[in-house]
N, C-alpha and C positions, 0 to 999 in steps of 0.2 A: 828456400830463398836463394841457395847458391848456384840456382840454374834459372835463373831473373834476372837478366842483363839489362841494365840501368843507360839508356842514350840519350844524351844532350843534345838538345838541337835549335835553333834560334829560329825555326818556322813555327809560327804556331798556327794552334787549330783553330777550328771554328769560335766564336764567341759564343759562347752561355750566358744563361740568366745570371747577371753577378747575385752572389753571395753575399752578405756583410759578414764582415771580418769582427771577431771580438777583442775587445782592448788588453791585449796580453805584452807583455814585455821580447824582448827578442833575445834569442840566444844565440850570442856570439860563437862564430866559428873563428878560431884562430889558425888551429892544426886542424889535419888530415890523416889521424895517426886509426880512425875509426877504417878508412878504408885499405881495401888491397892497394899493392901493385899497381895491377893493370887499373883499378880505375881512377886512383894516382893519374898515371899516366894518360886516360881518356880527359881528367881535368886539363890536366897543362895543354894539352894540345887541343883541349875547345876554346879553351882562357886566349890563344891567340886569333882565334876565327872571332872572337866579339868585337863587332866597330860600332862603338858609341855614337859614331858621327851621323849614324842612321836613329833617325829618332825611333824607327817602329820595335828598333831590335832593344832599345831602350825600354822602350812600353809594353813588350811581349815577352821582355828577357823571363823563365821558368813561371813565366804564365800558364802553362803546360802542366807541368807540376801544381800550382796553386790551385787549381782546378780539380785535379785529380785527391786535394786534401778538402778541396770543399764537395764535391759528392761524395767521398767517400765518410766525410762526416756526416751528412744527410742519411746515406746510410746506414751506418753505424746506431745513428738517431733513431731512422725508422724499424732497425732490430729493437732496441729498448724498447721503444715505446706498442711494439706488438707481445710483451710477454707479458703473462698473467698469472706474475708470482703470486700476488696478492688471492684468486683464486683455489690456488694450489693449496696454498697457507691455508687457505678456510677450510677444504677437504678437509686436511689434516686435523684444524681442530672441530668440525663436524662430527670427524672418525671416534677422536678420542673421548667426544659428550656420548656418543653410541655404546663405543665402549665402557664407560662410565655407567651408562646408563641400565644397561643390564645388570638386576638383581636376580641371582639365583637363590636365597631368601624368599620365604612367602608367610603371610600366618598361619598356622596348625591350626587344623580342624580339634575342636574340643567334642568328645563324646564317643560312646562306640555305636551309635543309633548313625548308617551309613557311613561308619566312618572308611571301608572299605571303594564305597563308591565318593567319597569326600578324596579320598587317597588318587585314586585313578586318576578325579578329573584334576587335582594340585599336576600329577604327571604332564596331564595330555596339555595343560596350562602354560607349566614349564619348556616344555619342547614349542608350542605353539609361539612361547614367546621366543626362543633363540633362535626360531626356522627366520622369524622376521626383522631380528637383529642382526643374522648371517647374511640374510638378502640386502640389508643397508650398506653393510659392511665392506658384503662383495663390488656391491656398484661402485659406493665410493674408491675402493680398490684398483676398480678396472678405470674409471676416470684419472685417479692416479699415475696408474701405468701410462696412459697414454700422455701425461703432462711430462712422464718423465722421461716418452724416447723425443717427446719437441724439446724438452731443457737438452738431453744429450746432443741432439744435432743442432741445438744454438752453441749448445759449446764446444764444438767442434765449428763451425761458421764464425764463433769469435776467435777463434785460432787462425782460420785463416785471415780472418779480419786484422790482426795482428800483425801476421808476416807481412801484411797487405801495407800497412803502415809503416812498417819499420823499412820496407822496400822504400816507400815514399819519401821519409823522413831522409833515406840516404840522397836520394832522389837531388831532394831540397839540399842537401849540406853539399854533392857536389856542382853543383849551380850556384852555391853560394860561394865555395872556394873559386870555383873558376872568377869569379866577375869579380873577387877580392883580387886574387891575383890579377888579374887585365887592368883593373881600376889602379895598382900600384903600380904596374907595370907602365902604365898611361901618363900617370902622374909624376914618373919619377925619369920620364923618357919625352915623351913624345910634350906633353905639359912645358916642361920646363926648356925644351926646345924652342919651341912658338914664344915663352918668355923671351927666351935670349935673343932671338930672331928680332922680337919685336921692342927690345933695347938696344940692339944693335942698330936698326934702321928708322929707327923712328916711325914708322907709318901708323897712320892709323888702323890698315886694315890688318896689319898683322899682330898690333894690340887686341884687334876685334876677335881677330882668332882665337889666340891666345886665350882670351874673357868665354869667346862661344866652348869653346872644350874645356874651359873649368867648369861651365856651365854646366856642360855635358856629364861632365865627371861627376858633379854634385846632384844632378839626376839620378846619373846609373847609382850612385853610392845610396842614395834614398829607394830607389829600387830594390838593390840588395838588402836594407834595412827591412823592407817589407817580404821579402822573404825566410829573414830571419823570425817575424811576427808569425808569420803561416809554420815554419819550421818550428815554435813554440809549441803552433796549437797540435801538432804531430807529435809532438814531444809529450802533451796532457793526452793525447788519446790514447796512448800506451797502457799506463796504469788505470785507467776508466775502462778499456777494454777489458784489462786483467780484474777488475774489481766486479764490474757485470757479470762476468765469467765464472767470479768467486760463487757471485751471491746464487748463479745456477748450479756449480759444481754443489753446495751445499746443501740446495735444495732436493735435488738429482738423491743425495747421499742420504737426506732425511727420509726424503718418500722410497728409497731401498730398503733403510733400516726398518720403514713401516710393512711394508711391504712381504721382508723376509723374517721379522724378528716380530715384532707388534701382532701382525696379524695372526700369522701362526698358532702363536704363545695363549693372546685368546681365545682361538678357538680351542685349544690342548686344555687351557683351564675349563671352557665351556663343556668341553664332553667330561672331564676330570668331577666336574659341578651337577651333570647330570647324572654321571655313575654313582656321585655321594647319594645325587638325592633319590637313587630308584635304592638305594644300599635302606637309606633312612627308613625310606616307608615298608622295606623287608621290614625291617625290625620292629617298627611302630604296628606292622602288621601284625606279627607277631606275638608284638605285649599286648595287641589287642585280644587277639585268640586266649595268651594266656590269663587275661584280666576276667576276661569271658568265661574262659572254664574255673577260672578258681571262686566266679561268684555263679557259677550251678554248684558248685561243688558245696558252697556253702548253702545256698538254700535246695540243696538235696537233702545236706544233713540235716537243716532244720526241719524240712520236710518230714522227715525221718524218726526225729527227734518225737516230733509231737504226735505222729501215729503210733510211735513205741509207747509212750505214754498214756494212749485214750487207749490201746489195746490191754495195757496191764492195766490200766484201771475199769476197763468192761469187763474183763476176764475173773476179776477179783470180786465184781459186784454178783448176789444170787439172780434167779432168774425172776423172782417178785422182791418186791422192797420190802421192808418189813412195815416200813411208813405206809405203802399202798395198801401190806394187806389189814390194817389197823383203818387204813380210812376205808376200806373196803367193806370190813366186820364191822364198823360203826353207822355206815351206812344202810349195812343191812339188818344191823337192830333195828335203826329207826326207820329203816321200810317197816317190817316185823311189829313194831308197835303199831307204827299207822295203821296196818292192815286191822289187828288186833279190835283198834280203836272204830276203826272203819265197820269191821264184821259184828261188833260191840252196838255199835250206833244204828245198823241194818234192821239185826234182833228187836232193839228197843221199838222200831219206829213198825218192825212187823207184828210186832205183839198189839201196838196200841192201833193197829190199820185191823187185827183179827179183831179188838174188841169193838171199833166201831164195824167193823162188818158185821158183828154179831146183831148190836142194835139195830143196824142198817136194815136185815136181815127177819129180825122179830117186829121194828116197825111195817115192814110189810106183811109179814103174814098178818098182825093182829088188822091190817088194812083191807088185806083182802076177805077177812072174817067178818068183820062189819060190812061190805060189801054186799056178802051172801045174807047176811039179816035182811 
């Protein structure tokens, strides 16, 4: 700002679209004590080049100035109103439901019937989930970045937008000194002359004078008032610039912290959450194996158990039962009699078959005897 040479000058430029002014109070300048030296001295010696008696210089006096507070409020306006904290903000909390959102937590598989290929796919599940909670994470990440080199160089654009103003502001306070000063000067000189002029001689045209350049005077002074309004609102852009500023510098400072601490931190957890849980499933492997061999072990022994058993008790039995050979020898009595009974029943039935053969045998011959008669 200290190589920004501030020049007063009662030509003004082109007309612009007017602006409307907002209804602010005006702040008085009394002192000069804000500026150097030299632009001290640039006031006093503009303060005698102002002639009221010119209406235009009247109606353009740091019109120049008021102009340059009303675009540059427009644009000041048109920064605001292009940033998209509210966006940013959402990333953020976007980030942190993602965040949230991942459970590295799952149900156990109950059983040992695949629990080995039940183990695998819990793994390939877990990684499959944080591949695509890293990918959320990164994008939103890298949208982040980018929100946060536009907040850096809006906050560096509201810095200049500051000096810009505070340039202005001086701007306005020496335009306002000057035309205090000339208007007292005016008044306390030139005014009060035309008075006494026009008490001294009666005339009416030097009464007329006299009245025209109070007239005048109460013009410029209403002039200066309204500069003091525009000098107001230079006064409120100050702290509204520093406060927009704030709200990016903060934001800027949030999405760093996210960026260099937040994100990191969860991923360190996330590899820290998959190393537990490839550690877990060693070991659930493990007690699977071991659950596994201690229940062969167990129905080995009983395996075991019950062959040692059927062997000493075959080994102890003879090689016929005594039982079988009892039903064996009973058996074979009673074959023994049947035969008995059989070969008994044969006899009787051949005996009584020889004596009718016998008859059989003598009825024919006595037949064939009678025959031969």
């Amino acid at each position: 700002m200290a190589d920004q040479k501030i020049t007063l000058t009662l030509s003004p430029e082109p007309e612009e679209e007017k602006v409307e002014k907002p209804e602010v109070q005006p702040v008085y300048v009394e002192e000069d004590d804000t500026l150097t030296p030299e632009e001290r001295e640039q006031v006093r010696e503009f303060a005698k080049q102002i002639d009221i008696t010119q209406s235009n210089v009247i109606l353009q006096y740091g019109s120049n100035a008021q102009k340059k507070i009303a675009s540059f409020s427009d644009n000041t306006l048109a920064n605001v109103k292009t940033k998209d904290l509210g966006q940013a903000g959402q990333m953020l909390t976007d980030l942190i439901v993602e965040l949230k959102g991942f459970d590295a937590s799952e149900t156990e598989s109950k059983g040992i019937a695949g629990f080995f290929k039940k183990q695998s796919n819990k793994a390939v599940g877990l990684k499959a989930r944080f591949d695509s909670a890293e990918k959320n994470v990164d994008k939103i990440a890298a949208s982040l970045e980018d929100h946060q080199i536009q907040l850096m160089k809006d906050i560096a654009l509201l810095d200049e937008l500051y000096e810009k103003n505070l340039l202005n502001f001086k701007e306005l306070t020496m335009y306002i000194l000057a035309g205090k000063e000339r208007l007292k000067d005016i008044r306390a000189h030139d005014l009060e002359d035309l008075k006494a002029k026009a008490a001294r001689t009666g005339l009416a045209e030097d009464a007329q004078a006299a009245n025209d350049l109070a007239q005048l005077c109460d013009r410029f002074e209403k002039k200066i008032y309204d500069l003091e309004l525009t000098r107001n609102v230079a006064l409120q852009m100050g702290p509204q610039i520093r406060l927009v500023q704030n709200n990016d510098t903060l934001m800027t400072e949030k999405i760093q912290s996210t960026l260099v601490n937040t994100i990191p931190l969860w991923k360190s957890q996330m590899v820290l959450a998959l190393g537990i849980s490839h550690s877990q499933q060693a070991i659930k492997a493990q007690q699977a194996v071991d659950e596994m061999t201690n229940s062969l072990l167990k129905k080995n022994a009983e395996t075991l158990k019950m062959a040692t058993i059927e062997t000493a008790r075959e080994s102890e039995r003879g090689i016929v039962d005594i039982e079988t050979l009892k039903h064996t020898n009973q058996q074979l009595i009673t074959t023994l009699d049947e035969v008995i009974k059989i070969q008994d029943e044969g006899r009787a039935k051949r005996q009584a078959a020889e004596t009718e053969l016998a008859k059989i045998e003598g009825e024919l011959k006595q037949k064939l005897l009678d025959i031969r008669q």
